[in-house]
C-alpha positions as CSV (number, residue, x, y, z in Angstrom):
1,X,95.3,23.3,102.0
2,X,92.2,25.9,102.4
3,X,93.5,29.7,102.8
4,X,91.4,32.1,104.7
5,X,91.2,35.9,103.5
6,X,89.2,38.3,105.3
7,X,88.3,40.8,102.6
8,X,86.8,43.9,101.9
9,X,86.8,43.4,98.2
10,X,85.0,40.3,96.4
11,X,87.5,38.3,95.1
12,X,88.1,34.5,94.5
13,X,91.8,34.1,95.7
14,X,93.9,30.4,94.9
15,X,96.3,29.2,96.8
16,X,98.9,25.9,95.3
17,X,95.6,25.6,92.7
18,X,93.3,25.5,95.6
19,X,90.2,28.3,95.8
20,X,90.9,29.8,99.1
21,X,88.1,30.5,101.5
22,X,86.4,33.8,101.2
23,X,85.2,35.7,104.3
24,X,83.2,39.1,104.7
25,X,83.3,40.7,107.8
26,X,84.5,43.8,109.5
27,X,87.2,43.5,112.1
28,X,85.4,43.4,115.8
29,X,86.8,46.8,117.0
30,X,85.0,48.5,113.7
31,X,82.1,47.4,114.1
32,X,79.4,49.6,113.9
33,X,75.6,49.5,113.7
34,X,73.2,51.9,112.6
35,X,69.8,52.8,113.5
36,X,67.1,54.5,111.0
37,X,64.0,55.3,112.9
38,X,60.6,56.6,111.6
39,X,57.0,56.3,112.4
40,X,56.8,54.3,108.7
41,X,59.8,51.9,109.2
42,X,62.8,50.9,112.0
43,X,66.1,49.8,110.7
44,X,69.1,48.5,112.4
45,X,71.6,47.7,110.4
46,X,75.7,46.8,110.2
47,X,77.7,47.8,106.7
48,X,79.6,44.6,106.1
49,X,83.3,46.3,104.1
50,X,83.2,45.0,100.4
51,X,80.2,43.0,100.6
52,X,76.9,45.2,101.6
53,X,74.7,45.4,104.5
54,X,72.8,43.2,107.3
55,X,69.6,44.6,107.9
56,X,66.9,43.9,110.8
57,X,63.8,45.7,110.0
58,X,60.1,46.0,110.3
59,X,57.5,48.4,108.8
60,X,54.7,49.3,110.0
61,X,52.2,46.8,110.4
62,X,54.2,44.2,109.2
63,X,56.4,41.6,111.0
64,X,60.3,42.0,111.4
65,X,62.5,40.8,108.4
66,X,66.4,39.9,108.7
67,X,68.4,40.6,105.5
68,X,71.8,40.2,103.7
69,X,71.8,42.5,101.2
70,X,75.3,41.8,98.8
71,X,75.6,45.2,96.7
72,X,77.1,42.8,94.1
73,X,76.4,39.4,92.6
74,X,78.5,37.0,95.6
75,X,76.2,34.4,96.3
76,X,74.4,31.3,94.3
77,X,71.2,30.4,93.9
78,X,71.6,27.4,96.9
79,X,71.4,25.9,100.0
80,X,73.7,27.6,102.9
81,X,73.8,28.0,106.8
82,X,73.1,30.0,109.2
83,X,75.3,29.6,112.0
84,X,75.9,30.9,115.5
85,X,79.4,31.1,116.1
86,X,81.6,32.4,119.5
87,X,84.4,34.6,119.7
88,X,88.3,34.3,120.4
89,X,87.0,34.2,123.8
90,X,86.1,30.3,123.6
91,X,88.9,29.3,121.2
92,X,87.7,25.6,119.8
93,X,84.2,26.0,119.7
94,X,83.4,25.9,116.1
95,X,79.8,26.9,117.2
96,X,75.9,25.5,116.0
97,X,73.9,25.8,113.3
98,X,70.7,28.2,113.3
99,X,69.1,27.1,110.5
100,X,69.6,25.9,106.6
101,X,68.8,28.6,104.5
102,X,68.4,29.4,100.6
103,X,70.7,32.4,99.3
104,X,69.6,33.7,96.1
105,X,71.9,36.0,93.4
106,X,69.5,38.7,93.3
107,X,68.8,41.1,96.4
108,X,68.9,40.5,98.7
109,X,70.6,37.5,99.1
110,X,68.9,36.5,101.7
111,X,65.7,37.3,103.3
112,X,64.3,35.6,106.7
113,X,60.9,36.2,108.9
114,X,59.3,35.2,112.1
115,X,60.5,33.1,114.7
116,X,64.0,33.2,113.0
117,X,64.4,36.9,113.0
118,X,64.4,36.6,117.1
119,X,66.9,33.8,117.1
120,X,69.2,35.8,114.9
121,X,68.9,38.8,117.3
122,X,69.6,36.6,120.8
123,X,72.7,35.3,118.8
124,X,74.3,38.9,118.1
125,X,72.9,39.9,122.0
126,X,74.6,36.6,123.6
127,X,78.0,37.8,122.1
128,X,78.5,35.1,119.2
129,X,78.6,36.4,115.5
130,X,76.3,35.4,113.1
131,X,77.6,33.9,110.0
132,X,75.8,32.9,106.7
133,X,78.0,29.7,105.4
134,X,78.0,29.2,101.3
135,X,80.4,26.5,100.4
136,X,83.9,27.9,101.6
137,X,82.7,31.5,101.9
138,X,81.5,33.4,104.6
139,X,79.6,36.2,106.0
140,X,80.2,37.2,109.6
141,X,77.8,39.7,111.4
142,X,80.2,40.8,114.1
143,X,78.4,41.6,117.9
144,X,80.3,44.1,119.1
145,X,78.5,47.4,120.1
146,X,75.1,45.8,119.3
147,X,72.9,45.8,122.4
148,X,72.6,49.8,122.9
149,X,71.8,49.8,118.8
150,X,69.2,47.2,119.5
151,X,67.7,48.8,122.5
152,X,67.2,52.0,120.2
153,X,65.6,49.6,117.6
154,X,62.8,48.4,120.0
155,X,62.0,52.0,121.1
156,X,61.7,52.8,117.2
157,X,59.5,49.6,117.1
158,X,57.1,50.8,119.8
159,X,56.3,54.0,118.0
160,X,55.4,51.8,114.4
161,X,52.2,53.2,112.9
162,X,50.0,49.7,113.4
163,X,49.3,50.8,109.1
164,X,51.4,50.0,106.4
165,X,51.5,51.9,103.1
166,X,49.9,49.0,101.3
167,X,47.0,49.3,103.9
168,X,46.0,52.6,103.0
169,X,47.2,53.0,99.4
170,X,43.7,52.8,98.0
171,X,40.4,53.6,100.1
172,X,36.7,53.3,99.2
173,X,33.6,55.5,100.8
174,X,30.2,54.3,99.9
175,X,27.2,56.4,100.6
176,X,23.6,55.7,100.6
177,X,21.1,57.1,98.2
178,X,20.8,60.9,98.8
179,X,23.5,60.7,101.4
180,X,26.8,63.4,100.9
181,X,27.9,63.4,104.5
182,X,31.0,61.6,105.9
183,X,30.0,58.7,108.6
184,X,31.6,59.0,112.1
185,X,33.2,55.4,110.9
186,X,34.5,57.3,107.5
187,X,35.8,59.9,109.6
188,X,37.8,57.6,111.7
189,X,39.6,55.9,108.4
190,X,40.1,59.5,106.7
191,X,41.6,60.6,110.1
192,X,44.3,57.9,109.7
193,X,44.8,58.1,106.5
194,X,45.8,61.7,106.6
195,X,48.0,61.2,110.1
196,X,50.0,58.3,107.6
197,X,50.4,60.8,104.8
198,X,51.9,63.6,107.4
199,X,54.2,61.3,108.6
200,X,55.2,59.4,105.4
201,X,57.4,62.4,103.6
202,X,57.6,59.9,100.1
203,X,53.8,61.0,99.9
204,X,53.6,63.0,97.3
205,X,49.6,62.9,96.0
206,X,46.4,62.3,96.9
207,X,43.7,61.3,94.4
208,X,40.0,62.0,95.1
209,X,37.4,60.9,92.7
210,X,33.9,60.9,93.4
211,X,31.1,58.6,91.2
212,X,27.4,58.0,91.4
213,X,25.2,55.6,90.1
214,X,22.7,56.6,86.8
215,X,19.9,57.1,89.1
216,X,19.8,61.3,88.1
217,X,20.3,63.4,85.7
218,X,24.3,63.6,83.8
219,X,24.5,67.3,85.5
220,X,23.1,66.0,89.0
221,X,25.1,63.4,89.3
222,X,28.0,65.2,88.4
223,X,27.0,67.7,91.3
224,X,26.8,65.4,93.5
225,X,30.1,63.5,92.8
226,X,31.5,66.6,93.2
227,X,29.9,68.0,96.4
228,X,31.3,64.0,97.8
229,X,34.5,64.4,96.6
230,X,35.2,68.1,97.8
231,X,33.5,66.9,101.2
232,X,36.4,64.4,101.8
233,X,39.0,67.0,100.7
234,X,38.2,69.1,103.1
235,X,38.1,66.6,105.7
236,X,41.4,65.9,105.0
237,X,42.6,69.2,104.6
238,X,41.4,69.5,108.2
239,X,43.3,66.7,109.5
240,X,46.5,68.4,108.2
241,X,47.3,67.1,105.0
242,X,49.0,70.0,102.4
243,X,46.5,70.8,100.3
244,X,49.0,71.1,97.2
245,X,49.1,67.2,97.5
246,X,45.0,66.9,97.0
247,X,43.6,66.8,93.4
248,X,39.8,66.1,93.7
249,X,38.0,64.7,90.6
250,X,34.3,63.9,89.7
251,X,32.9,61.6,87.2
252,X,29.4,61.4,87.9
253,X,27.8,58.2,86.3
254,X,30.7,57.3,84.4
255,X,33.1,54.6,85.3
256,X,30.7,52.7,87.3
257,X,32.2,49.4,89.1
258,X,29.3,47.5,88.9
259,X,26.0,47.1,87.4
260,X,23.4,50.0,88.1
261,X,20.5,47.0,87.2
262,X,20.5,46.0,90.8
263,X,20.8,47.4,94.0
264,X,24.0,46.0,95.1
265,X,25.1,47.4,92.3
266,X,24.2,51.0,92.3
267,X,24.9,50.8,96.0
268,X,28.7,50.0,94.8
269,X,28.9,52.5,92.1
270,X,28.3,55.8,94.7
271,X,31.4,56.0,95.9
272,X,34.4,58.4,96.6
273,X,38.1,56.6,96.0
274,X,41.1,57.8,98.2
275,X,44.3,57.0,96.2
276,X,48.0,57.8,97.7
277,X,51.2,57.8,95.4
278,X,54.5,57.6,96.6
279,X,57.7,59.1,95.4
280,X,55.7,61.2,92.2
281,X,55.4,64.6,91.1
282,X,52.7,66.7,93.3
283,X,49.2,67.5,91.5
284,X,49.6,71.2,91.5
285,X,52.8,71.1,90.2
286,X,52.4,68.9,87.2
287,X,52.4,70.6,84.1
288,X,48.2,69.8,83.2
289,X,46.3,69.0,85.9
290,X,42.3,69.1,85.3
291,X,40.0,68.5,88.4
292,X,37.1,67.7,85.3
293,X,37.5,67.3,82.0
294,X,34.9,67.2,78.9
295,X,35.6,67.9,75.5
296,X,32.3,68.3,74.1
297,X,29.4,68.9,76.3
298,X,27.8,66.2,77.5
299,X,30.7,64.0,76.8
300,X,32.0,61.5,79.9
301,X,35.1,62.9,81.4
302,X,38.2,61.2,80.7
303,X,39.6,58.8,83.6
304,X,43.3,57.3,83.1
305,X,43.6,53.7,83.8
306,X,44.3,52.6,87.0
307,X,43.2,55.3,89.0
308,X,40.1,53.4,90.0
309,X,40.9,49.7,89.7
């Protein structure tokens, strides 16, 4: 004889020697789902007591994901169900499948795109719950109070920047021989990479380093790295970004990315990187921060790895 628990703590209960049956869920009339809306990323999402979260999302510039996310180890590495299942309201309808699935033990236990997301979301907006089916445990998204939440998720979707972090992370301006102006095209991509940093607040720097190619002399280069690198500073400066996030470097010849034997080459190596990081300590208030560093005169500054891969 299976038992059925409705739980908010994970547990495996037995019944005459039998496992009983496991469900998460929240009782109808506590039901509750949240919205988290930002230009970067729109999140609707219902706490699930004892078990963790379901979570419809998209970022910017990327499609829409639908998430359980167990804040502890529940779930197997296996094959489970998605199902679309109606309320007390039609009492003998054991519902229909969505789709098989594959849970996993790590986070989030499970983790579905595209076409599915949708199907997921008419489900909750029809009235039925969504349940994930593992063996004899459950978890039941419950519908109540989610069409206003959902409406509020779509007006959060419509104001998505169309860039994602990834898409602007790392930037490269090339310049002709002789050339230290921006580009009415270069302006364009600094313009939005400084409207995403405003409006990302886990921004925290922005790496400038400007190169050449050996065609000068070591101090012309380096002047001219410099005047490239300062030149897309102040652009962005101008488009609003804090200037306590900006640390501009110059490197001159050094570091090239590519021969300087051939013209493709050289053509490569003048350049001016745009670097963002996320979630680290702001340039000017690191303990050493050097904008241009020789030890010895007419040594090559020094250039962590990684900062122009």
């Amino acid at each position: 004889m299976k038992q059925t628990s409705i739980v908010g703590l994970t547990a495996i209960l037995f019944c005459n020697g039998v496992a009983a049956q496991v469900v998460y869920s929240n009782p109808p009339y506590l039901a509750q789902w949240q919205v988290n809306a930002s230009p970067i990323r729109c999140e609707l999402a219902q706490p699930i007591d004892g078990y963790g979260r379901a979570i419809f999302s998209q970022d910017a510039g990327r499609r829409a994901t639908f998430q359980l996310d167990a804040f502890r180890p529940i779930h197997q590495n296996t094959q489970a169900s998605l199902v679309a299942r109606p309320g007390s309201w039609r009492p003998g309808d054991s519902g229909r499948e969505i789709i098989k699935v594959q849970t996993r033990s790590s986070r989030p236990a499970l983790e579905v795109r595209g076409d599915l997301v949708q199907q997921t979301v008419n489900t909750l907006l029809d009235g039925w719950q969504v349940v994930l089916a593992e063996g004899d445990n459950e978890v039941r998204l419950q519908p109540a109070r989610f069409p206003p939440s959902y409406r509020d998720w779509v007006a959060c979707l419509g104001q998505l920047l169309p860039q994602n972090f990834s898409d602007v992370e790392r930037s490269v301006l090339t310049y002709d021989k002789g050339q230290s102006r921006l580009t009415e095209t270069e302006r364009k991509a600094l313009a939005s990479i400084a409207n995403y940093v405003q409006l990302d607040a886990a921004i925290s720097g922005v790496f400038i380093d400007g190169h050449t190619d050996d065609g000068g002399g070591f101090l012309e280069n380096e002047d001219v790295s410099r005047l490239r690198a300062e030149q897309v500073a102040r652009y962005l400066e101008s488009e609003g970004i804090d200037p306590a996030k900006i640390l501009v470097r110059f490197h001159g010849e050094y570091y090239p990315v590519a021969s300087n034997t051939t013209a493709d080459g050289r053509a490569a190596n003048r350049r001016v990187t745009v670097r963002l990081e996320r979630g680290g300590i702001p340039p000017r208030q690191r303990e050493t921060v050097v904008a241009y560093d020789r030890q010895v005169e007419n040594a090559p500054p020094r250039l962590p790895p990684g900062l122009d891969d």
